[in-house]
C-alpha positions as CSV (number, residue, x, y, z in Angstrom):
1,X,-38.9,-5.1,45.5
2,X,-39.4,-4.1,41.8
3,X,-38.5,-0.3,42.3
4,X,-34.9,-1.7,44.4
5,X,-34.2,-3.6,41.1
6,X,-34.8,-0.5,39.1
7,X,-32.7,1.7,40.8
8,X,-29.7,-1.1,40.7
9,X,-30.2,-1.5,37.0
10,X,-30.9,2.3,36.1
11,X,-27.2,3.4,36.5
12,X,-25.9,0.5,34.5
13,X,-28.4,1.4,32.1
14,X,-28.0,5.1,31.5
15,X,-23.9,4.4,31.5
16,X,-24.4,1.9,28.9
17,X,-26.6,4.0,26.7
18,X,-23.8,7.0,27.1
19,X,-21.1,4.7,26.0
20,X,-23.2,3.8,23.1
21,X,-24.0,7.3,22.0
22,X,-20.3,8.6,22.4
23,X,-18.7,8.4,19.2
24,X,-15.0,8.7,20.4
25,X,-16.1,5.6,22.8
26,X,-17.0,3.9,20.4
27,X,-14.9,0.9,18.9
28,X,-14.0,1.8,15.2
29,X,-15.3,-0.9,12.5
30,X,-12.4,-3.5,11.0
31,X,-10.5,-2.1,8.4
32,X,-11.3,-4.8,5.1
33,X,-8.8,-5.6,3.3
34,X,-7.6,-4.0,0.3
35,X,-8.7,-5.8,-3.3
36,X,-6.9,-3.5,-5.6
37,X,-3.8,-1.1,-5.7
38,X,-3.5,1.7,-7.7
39,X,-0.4,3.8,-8.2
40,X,-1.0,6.9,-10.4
41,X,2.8,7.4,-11.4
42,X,2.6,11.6,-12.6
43,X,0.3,12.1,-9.1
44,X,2.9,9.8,-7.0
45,X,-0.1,8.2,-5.5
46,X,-0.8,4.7,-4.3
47,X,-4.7,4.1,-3.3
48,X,-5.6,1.1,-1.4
49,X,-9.9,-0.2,-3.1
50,X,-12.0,-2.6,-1.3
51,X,-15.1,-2.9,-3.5
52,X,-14.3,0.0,-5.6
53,X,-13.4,2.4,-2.3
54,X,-11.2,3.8,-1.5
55,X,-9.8,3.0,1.8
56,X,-6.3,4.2,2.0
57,X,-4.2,6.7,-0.3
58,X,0.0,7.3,0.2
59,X,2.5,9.6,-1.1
60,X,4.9,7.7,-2.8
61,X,8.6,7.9,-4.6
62,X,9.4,6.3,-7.6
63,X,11.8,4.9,-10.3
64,X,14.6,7.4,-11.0
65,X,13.2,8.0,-14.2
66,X,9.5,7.8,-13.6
67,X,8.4,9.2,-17.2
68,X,7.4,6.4,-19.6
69,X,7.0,2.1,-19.1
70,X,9.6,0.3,-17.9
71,X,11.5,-1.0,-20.9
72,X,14.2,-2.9,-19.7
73,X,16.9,-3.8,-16.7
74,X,18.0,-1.0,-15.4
75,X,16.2,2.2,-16.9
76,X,15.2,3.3,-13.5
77,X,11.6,3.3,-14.8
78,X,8.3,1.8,-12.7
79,X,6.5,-0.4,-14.9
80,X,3.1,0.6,-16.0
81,X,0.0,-2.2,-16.3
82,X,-2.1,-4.7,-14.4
83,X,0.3,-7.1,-11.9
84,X,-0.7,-8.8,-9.0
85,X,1.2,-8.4,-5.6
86,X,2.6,-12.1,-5.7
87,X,4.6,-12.5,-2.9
88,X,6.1,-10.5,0.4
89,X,9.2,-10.2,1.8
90,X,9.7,-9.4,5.4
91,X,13.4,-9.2,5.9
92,X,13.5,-6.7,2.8
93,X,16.8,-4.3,3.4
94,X,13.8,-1.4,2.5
95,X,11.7,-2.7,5.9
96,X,9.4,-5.0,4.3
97,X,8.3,-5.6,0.7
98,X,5.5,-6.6,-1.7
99,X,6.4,-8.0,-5.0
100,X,4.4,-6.9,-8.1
101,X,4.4,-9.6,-10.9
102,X,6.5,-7.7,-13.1
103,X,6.9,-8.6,-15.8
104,X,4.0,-9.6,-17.4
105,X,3.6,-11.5,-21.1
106,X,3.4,-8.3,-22.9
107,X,6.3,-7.0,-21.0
108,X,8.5,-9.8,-22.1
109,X,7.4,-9.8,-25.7
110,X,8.5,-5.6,-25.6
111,X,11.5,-6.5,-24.2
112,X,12.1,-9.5,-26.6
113,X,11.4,-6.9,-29.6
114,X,14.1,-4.8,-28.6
115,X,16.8,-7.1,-27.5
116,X,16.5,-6.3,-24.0
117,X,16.4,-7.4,-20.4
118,X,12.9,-6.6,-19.0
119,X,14.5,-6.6,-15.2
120,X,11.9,-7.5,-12.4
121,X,12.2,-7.4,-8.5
122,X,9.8,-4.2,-8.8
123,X,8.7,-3.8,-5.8
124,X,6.0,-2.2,-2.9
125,X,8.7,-1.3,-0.3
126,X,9.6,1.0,2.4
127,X,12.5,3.1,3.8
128,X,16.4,1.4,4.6
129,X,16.1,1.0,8.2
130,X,19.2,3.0,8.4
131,X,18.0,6.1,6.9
132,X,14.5,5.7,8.1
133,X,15.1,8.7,10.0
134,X,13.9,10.7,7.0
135,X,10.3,9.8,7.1
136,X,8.5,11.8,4.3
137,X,11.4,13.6,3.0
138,X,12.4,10.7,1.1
139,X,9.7,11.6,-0.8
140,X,11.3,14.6,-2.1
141,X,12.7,13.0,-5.2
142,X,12.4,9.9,-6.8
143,X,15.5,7.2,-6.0
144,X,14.6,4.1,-6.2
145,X,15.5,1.5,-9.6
146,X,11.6,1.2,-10.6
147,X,10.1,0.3,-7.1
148,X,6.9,2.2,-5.3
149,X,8.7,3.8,-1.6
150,X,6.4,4.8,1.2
151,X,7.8,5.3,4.6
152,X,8.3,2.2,7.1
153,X,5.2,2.9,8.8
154,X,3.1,3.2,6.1
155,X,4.6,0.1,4.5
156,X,3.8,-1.5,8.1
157,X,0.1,-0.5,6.9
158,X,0.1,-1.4,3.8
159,X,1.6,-5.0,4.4
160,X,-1.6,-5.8,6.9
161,X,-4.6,-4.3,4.5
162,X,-2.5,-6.0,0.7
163,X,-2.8,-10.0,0.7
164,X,-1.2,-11.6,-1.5
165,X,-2.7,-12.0,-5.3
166,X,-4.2,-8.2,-4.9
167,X,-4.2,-6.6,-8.1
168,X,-2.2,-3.7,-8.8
169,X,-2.6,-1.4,-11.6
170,X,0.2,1.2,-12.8
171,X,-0.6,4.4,-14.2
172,X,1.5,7.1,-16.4
């Protein structure tokens, strides 16, 4: 009686054990949630941290003039400094959007200095759905007024893994 329950169990048992030691079979671990953003403007390069690692890095576009801090409305600049992503749109006309917090308190005291409009609406965003065709080419030169551009698939990524209240820092 024992050794007909041993032969029933021992295939389920050796199957199991291969599924285990298979790593394509295996079910990949959850992807955690991003806790920090960081775009590094001169490498066009956003990073996706959880707990100081990376988890996620993408190409990106930038501000038609992505040299120097945004100073005010309409210099085509991305802002440099800490923001937070502080709210999402998902009827963007780029896809979808995250909004970064710009501008901050010491953006609005620069821009109060020199007379100016800091602007705002900067933005996490990805492609017009009607020239979404272009994929990464659109990273071939920077066109956007001051906003980060990924494609709409990465943006799709990007919306799941960056909760709102993530920090984002901004680098030259």
């Amino acid at each position: 009686m024992h050794g007909n329950l041993l032969y029933k169990i021992l295939p389920l048992l050796v199957i199991s054990l291969t599924l285990l030691a298979a790593p394509g079979l295996r079910a990949a671990p959850p992807r955690a949630n991003a806790d920090r953003v960081l775009i590094e403007k001169k490498a066009r390069r956003l990073t996706l941290y959880c707990r100081g690692q990376a988890i996620k890095t993408f190409q990106v576009a930038l501000g038609q003039t992505p040299e120097g801090p945004k100073t005010k409305e309409g210099d085509g600049r991305t802002p440099e400094g800490v923001y937070l992503i502080d709210r999402r749109n998902p009827n963007s006309r780029f896809h979808r959007s995250l909004h970064i917090s710009y501008p901050g308190p010491a953006d609005l005291q620069r821009a109060r200095e020199l007379g100016v409009r800091p602007g705002g609406d900067i933005m996490i965003h990805g492609i017009a759905d009607r020239v979404a065709w272009m994929g990464d080419a659109h990273r071939l030169w920077d066109w956007t007024k001051g906003c980060i551009a990924v494609t709409n698939e990465e943006i799709e990524e990007i919306w799941r893994l960056v909760p709102d209240g993530t920090e984002i820092e901004i680098l030259p």
